[in-house]
DRENNU-822598 format. One record per residue (C-alpha): residue number from 0; residue in one letter; x, y, z. Coordinates in Angstrom, 1 decimal. Layout:
// DRENNU-822598
<i=NUM | aa=A | X=X | Y=Y | Z=Z>
...
//
This chain:
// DRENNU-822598
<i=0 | aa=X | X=-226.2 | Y=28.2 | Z=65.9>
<i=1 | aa=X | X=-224.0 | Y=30.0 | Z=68.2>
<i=2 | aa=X | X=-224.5 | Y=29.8 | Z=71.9>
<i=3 | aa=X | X=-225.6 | Y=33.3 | Z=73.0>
<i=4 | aa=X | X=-223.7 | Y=34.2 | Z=76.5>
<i=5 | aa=X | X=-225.7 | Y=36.0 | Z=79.0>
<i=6 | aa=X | X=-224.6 | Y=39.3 | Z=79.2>
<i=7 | aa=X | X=-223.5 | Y=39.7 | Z=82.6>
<i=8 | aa=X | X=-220.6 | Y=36.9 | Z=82.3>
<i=9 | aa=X | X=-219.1 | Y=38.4 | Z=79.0>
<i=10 | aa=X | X=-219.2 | Y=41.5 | Z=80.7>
<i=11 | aa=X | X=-217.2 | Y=40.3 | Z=84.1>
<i=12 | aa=X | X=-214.7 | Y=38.4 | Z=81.4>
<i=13 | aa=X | X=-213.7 | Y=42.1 | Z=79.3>
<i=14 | aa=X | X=-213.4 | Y=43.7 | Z=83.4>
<i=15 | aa=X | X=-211.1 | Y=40.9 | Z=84.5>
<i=16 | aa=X | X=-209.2 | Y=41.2 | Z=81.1>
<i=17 | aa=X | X=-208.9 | Y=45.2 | Z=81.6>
<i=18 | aa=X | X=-207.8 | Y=44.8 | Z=85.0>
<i=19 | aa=X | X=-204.8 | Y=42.1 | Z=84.9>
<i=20 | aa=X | X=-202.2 | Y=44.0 | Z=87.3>
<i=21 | aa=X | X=-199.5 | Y=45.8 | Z=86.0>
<i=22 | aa=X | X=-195.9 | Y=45.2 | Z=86.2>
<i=23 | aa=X | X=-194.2 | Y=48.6 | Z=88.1>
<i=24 | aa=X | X=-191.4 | Y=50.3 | Z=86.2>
<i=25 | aa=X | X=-189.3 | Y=49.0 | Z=88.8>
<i=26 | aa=X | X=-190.2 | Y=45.8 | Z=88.2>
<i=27 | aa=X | X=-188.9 | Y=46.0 | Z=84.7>
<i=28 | aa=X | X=-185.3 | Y=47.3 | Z=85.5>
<i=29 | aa=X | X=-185.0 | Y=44.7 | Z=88.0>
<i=30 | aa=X | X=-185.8 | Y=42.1 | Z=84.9>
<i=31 | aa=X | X=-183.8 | Y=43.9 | Z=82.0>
<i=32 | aa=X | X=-180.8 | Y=44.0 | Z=84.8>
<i=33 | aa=X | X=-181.0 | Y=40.0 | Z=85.5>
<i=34 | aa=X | X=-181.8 | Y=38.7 | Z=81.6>
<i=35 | aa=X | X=-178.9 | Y=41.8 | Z=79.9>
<i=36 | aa=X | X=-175.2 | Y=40.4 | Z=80.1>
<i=37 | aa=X | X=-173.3 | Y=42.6 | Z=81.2>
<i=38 | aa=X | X=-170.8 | Y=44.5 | Z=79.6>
<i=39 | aa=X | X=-167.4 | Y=46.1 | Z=80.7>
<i=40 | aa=X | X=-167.2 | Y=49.6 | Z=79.8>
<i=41 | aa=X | X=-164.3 | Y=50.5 | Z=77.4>
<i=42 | aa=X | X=-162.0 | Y=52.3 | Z=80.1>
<i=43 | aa=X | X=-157.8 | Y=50.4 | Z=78.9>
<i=44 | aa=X | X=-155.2 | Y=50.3 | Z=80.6>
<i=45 | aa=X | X=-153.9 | Y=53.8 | Z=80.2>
<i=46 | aa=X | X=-156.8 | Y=55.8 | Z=80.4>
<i=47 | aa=X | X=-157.3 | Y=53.6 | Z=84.0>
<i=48 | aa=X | X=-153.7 | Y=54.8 | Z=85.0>
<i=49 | aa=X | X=-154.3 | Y=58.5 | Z=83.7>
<i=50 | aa=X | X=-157.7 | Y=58.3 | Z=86.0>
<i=51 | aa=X | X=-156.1 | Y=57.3 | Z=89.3>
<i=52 | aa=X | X=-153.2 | Y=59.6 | Z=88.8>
<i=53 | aa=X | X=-156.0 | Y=62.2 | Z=88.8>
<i=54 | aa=X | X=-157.8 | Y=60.8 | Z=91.7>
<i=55 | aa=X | X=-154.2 | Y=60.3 | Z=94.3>
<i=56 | aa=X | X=-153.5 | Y=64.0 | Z=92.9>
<i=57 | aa=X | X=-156.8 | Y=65.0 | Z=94.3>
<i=58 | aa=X | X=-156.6 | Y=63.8 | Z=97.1>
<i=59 | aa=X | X=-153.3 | Y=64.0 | Z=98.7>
<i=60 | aa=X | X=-152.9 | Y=67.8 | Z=96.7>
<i=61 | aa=X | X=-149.3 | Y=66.1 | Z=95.0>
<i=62 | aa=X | X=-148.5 | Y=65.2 | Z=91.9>
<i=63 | aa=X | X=-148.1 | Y=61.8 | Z=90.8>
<i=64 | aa=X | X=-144.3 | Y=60.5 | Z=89.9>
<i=65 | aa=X | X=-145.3 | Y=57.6 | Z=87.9>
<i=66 | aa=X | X=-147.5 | Y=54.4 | Z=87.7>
<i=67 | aa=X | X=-145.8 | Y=51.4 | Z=89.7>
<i=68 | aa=X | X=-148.6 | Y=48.6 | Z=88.8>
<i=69 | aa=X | X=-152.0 | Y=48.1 | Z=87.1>
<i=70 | aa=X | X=-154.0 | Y=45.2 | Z=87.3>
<i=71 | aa=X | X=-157.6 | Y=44.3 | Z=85.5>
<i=72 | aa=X | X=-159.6 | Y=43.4 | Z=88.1>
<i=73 | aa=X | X=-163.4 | Y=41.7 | Z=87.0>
<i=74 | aa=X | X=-164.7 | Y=45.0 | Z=87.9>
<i=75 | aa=X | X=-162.7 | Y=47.3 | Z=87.4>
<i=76 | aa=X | X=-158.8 | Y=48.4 | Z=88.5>
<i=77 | aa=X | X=-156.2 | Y=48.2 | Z=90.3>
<i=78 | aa=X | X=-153.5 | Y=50.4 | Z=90.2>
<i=79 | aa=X | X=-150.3 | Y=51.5 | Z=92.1>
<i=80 | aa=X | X=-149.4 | Y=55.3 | Z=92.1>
<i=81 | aa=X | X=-146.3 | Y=56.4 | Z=93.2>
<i=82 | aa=X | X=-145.8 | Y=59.9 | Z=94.3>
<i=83 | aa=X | X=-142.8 | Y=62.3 | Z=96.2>
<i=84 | aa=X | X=-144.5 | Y=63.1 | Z=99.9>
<i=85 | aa=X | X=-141.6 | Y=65.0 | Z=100.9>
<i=86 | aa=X | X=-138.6 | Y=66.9 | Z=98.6>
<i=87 | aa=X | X=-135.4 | Y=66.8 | Z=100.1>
<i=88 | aa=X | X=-131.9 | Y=67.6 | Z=99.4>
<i=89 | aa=X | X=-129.9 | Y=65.6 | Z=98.0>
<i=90 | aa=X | X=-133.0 | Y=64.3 | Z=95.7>
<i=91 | aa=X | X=-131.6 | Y=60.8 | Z=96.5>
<i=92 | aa=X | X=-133.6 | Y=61.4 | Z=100.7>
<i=93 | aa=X | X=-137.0 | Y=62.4 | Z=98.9>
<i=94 | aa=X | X=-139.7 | Y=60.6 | Z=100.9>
<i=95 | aa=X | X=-141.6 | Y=58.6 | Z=98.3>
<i=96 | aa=X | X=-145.0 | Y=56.7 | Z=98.6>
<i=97 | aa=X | X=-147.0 | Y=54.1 | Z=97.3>
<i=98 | aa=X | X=-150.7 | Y=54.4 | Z=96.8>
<i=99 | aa=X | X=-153.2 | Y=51.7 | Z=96.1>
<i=100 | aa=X | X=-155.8 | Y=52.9 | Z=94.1>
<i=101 | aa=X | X=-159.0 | Y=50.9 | Z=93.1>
<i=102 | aa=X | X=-161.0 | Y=52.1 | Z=90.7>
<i=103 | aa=X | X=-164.5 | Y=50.9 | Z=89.3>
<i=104 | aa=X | X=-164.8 | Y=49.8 | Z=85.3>
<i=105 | aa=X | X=-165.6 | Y=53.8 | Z=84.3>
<i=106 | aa=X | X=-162.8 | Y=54.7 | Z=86.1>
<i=107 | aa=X | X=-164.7 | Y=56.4 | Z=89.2>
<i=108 | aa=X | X=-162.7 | Y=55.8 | Z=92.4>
<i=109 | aa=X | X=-163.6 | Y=53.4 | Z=94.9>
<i=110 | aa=X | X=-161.1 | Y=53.5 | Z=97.1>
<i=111 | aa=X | X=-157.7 | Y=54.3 | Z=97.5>
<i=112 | aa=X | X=-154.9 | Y=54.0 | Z=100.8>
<i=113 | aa=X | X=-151.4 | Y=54.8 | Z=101.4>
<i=114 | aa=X | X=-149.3 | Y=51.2 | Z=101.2>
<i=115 | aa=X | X=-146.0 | Y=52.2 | Z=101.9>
<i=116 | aa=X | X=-143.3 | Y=55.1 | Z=102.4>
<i=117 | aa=X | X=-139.5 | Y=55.0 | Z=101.4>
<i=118 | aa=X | X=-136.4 | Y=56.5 | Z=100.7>
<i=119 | aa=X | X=-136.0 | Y=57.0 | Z=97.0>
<i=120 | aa=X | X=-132.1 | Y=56.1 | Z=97.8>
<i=121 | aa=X | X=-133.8 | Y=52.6 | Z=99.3>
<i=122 | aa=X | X=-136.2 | Y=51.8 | Z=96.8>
<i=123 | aa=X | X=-134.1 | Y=49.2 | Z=95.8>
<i=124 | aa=X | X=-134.5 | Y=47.7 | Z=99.1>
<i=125 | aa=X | X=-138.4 | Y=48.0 | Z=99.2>
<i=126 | aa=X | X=-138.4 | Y=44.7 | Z=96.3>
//
């Protein structure tokens, strides 16, 4: 025959099972962020250019001549915009500049800086 348990001890058993602790949502994300792989958001090459035209046009208030270089970084982009800073006559003494723009995998900015000025009559000299 079955061995009858006392009833206290069957009782303390179904309170400890009831009571186990409880991972916090937080918890979980930190998991499911660890054990995903992650994944590079579908942002190509020219939709990464088109997005830090925008971003240089935004912030300096001039539009963008044209897109000097773009390179796929692990985590996103790096990209060389190349706009007029100052219109002159003749066309060939227009102050040009280069701007370095980074940009995250979604195309968000994450930072961007002037890397150099020039005579569009120099450029050849800039190389």
């Amino acid at each position: 025959m079955p061995r009858e348990r006392p009833r206290e001890e069957g009782h303390r058993e179904a309170r400890a099972r009831t009571h186990e602790p409880h991972e916090s949502h937080e918890s979980h994300e930190v998991r499911d962020r660890h054990e995903r792989p992650r994944r590079r958001p579908a942002l190509d090459a020219r939709d990464a250019a088109r997005s830090a035209a925008r971003h240089v046009a935004g912030l300096t208030g001039r539009t963008p001549e044209g897109v000097t270089s773009l390179e796929r970084r692990e985590d996103g982009w790096s990209i060389g915009i190349e706009i007029v800073e100052t219109h002159r006559i003749p066309d060939s003494t227009d102050i040009l500049a280069e701007y370095r723009v980074e940009l995250d995998g979604r195309g968000e900015l994450v930072s961007y800086r002037r890397t150099e000025r020039y005579y569009r009559g120099r450029a050849e000299d800039r190389t």
